[in-house]
C-alpha positions in Angstrom: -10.1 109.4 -109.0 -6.2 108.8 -109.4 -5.3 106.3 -111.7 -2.8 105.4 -114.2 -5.0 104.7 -116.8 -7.8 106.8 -118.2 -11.5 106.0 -116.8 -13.7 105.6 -119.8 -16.6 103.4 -118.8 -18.9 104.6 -115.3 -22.0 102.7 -114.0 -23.6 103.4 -111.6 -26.5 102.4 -108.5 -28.1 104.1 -105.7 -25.2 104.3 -103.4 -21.9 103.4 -105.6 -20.2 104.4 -109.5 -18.0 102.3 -110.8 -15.1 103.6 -112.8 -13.5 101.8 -115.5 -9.5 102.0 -116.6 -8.2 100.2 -119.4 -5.0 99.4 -119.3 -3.2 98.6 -122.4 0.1 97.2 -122.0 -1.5 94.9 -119.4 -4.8 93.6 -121.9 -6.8 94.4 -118.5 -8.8 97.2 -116.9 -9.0 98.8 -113.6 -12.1 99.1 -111.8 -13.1 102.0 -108.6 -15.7 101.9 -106.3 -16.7 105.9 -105.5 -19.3 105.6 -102.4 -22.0 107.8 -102.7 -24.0 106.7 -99.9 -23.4 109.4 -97.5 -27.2 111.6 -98.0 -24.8 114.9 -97.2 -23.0 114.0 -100.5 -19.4 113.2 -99.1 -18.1 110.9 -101.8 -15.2 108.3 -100.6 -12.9 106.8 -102.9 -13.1 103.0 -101.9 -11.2 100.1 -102.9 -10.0 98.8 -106.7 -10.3 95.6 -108.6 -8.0 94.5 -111.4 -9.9 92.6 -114.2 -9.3 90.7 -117.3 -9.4 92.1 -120.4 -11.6 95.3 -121.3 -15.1 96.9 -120.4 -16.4 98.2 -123.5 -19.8 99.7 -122.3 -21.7 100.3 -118.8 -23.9 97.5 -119.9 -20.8 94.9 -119.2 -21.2 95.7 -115.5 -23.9 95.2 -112.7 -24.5 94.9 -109.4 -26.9 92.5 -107.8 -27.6 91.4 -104.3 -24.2 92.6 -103.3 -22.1 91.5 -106.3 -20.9 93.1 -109.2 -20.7 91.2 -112.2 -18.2 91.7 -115.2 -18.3 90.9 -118.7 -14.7 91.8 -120.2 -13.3 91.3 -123.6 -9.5 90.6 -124.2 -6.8 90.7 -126.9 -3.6 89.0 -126.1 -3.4 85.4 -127.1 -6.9 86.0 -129.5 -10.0 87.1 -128.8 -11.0 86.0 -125.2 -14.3 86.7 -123.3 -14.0 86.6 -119.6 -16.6 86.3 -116.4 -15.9 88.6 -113.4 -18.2 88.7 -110.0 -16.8 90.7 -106.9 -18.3 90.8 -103.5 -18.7 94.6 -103.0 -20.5 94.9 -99.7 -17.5 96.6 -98.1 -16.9 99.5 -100.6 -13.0 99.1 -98.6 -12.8 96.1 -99.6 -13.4 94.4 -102.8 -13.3 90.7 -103.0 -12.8 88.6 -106.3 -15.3 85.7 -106.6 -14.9 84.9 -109.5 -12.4 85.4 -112.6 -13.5 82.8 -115.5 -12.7 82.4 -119.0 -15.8 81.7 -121.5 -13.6 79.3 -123.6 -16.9 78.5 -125.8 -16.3 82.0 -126.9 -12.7 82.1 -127.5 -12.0 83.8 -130.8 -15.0 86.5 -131.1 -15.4 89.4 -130.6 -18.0 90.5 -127.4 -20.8 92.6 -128.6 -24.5 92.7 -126.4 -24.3 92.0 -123.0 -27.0 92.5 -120.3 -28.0 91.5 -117.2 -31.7 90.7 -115.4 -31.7 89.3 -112.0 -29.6 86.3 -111.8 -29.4 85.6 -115.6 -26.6 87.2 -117.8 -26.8 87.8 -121.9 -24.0 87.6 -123.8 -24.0 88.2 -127.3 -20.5 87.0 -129.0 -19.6 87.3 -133.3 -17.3 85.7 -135.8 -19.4 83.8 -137.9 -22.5 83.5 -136.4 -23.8 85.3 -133.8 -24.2 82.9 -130.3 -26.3 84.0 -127.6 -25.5 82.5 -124.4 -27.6 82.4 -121.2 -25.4 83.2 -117.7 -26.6 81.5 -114.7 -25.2 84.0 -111.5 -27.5 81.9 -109.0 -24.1 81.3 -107.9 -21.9 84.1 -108.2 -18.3 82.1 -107.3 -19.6 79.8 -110.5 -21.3 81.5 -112.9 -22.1 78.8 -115.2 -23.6 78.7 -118.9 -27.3 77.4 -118.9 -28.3 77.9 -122.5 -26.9 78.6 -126.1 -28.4 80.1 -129.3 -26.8 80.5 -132.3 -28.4 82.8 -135.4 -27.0 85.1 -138.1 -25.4 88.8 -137.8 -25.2 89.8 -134.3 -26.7 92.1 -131.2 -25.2 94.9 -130.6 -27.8 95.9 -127.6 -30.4 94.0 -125.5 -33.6 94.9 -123.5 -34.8 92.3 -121.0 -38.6 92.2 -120.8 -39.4 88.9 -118.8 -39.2 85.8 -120.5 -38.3 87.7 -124.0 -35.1 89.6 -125.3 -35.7 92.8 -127.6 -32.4 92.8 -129.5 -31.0 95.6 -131.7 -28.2 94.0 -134.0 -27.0 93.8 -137.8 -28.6 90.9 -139.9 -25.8 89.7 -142.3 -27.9 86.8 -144.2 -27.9 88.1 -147.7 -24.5 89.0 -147.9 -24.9 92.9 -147.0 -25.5 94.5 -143.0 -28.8 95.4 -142.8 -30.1 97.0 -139.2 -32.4 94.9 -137.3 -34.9 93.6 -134.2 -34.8 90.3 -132.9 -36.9 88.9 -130.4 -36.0 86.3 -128.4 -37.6 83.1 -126.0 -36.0 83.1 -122.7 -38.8 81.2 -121.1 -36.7 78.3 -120.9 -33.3 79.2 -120.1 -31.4 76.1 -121.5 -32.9 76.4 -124.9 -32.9 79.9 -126.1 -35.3 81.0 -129.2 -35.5 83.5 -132.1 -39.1 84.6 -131.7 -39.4 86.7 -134.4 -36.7 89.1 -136.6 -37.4 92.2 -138.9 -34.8 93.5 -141.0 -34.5 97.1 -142.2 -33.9 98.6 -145.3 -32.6 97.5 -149.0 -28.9 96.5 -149.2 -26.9 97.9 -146.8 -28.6 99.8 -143.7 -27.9 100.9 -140.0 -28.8 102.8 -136.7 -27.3 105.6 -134.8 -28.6 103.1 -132.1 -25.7 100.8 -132.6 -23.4 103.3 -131.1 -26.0 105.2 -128.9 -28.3 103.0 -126.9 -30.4 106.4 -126.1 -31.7 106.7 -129.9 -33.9 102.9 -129.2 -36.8 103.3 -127.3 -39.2 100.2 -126.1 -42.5 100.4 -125.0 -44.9 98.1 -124.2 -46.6 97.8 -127.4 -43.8 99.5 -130.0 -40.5 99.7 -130.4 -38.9 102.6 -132.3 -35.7 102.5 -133.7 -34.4 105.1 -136.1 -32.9 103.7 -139.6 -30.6 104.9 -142.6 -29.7 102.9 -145.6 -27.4 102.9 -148.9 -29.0 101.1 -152.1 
């Protein structure tokens, strides 16, 4: 792929990858469809999408039911979170939904993010961490459905039905301590902490804040490798 910008964030489904491009001078990113549907293994360069702001991770895109949805984070004019869907039936042609501002998260700074169907996490920090619950029932108006707002902040999330596993830094005591949250999602307009275990004395943390591959949850465990500083 030919771009002016340098691709740094791929996902990928069964018959397309998405490439990334963040573009500084314009606070925005570039996104491009590859096809890889032909079963011969001809890959097509299709169409491109400008977006708001910048992808951080794969987890900040997904495609569902045709759509791809984006969860962006920009830096002009303060910290601003936006909400991208694009019609990508026609890998030739890329139509825009969507394009919204999360004003209830102007100011922070986008961590967690994940999507499961037609709901959409986002995990936001500045103070206190707010989860918010993304209704893409509708993708031309994703709307907000639920809000939660606890200490520290998620840095990854594993849908598993109606509960949220949720690797993050707990901040209560003063330190950063590495920890697991699990949260209620049964009823999508009120959002609860479960249940949250915190690592280590002082300060402590995870190689699985940077590398999503070192967490691993199973149906009855959940195994998350720890180092701390006392």
């Amino acid at each position: 792929v030919s771009t002016d910008n340098i691709g740094d964030v791929v996902y990928a489904t069964t018959s397309a990858i998405f490439v990334s491009g963040w573009e500084f001078d314009k606070d925005g990113s570039e996104v491009t469809l590859i096809d890889i549907s032909d079963p011969a293994g001809d890959l097509q360069i299709g169409d491109e999408i400008d977006v708001k702001g910048y992808i951080a991770d794969k987890f900040k895109m997904d495609v569902y039911n045709g759509v791809l949805r984006i969860v962006s984070n920009g830096w002009q004019d303060g910290r601003r979170t936006f909400i991208t869907t694009v019609d990508v039936t026609d890998p030739n042609d890329l139509e825009t939904l969507a394009e919204v501002e999360f004003e209830r998260a102007d100011g922070e700074t986008l961590f967690a993010t994940r999507f499961d169907g037609t709901r959409g996490y986002i995990v936001t920090f500045f103070q206190v961490d707010p989860l918010f619950v993304i209704d893409f029932t509708d993708p031309a108006n994703p709307a907000v459905v639920g809000e939660l707002e606890v200490a520290g902040w998620s840095t990854h999330i594993e849908p598993r039905g109606d509960t949220l596993v949720a690797l993050g830094v707990d901040n209560t005591d003063g330190g950063w301590k590495a920890s697991l949250s699990l949260f209620d999602v049964s009823d999508p307009a009120n959002p609860a902490l479960a249940d949250r275990v915190s690592f280590g004395e002082g300060w402590s943390w995870s190689t699985a804040h940077e590398d999503v591959k070192a967490l691993t949850v199973l149906d009855d465990v959940i195994i998350v490798p720890c180092s701390g500083w006392e």
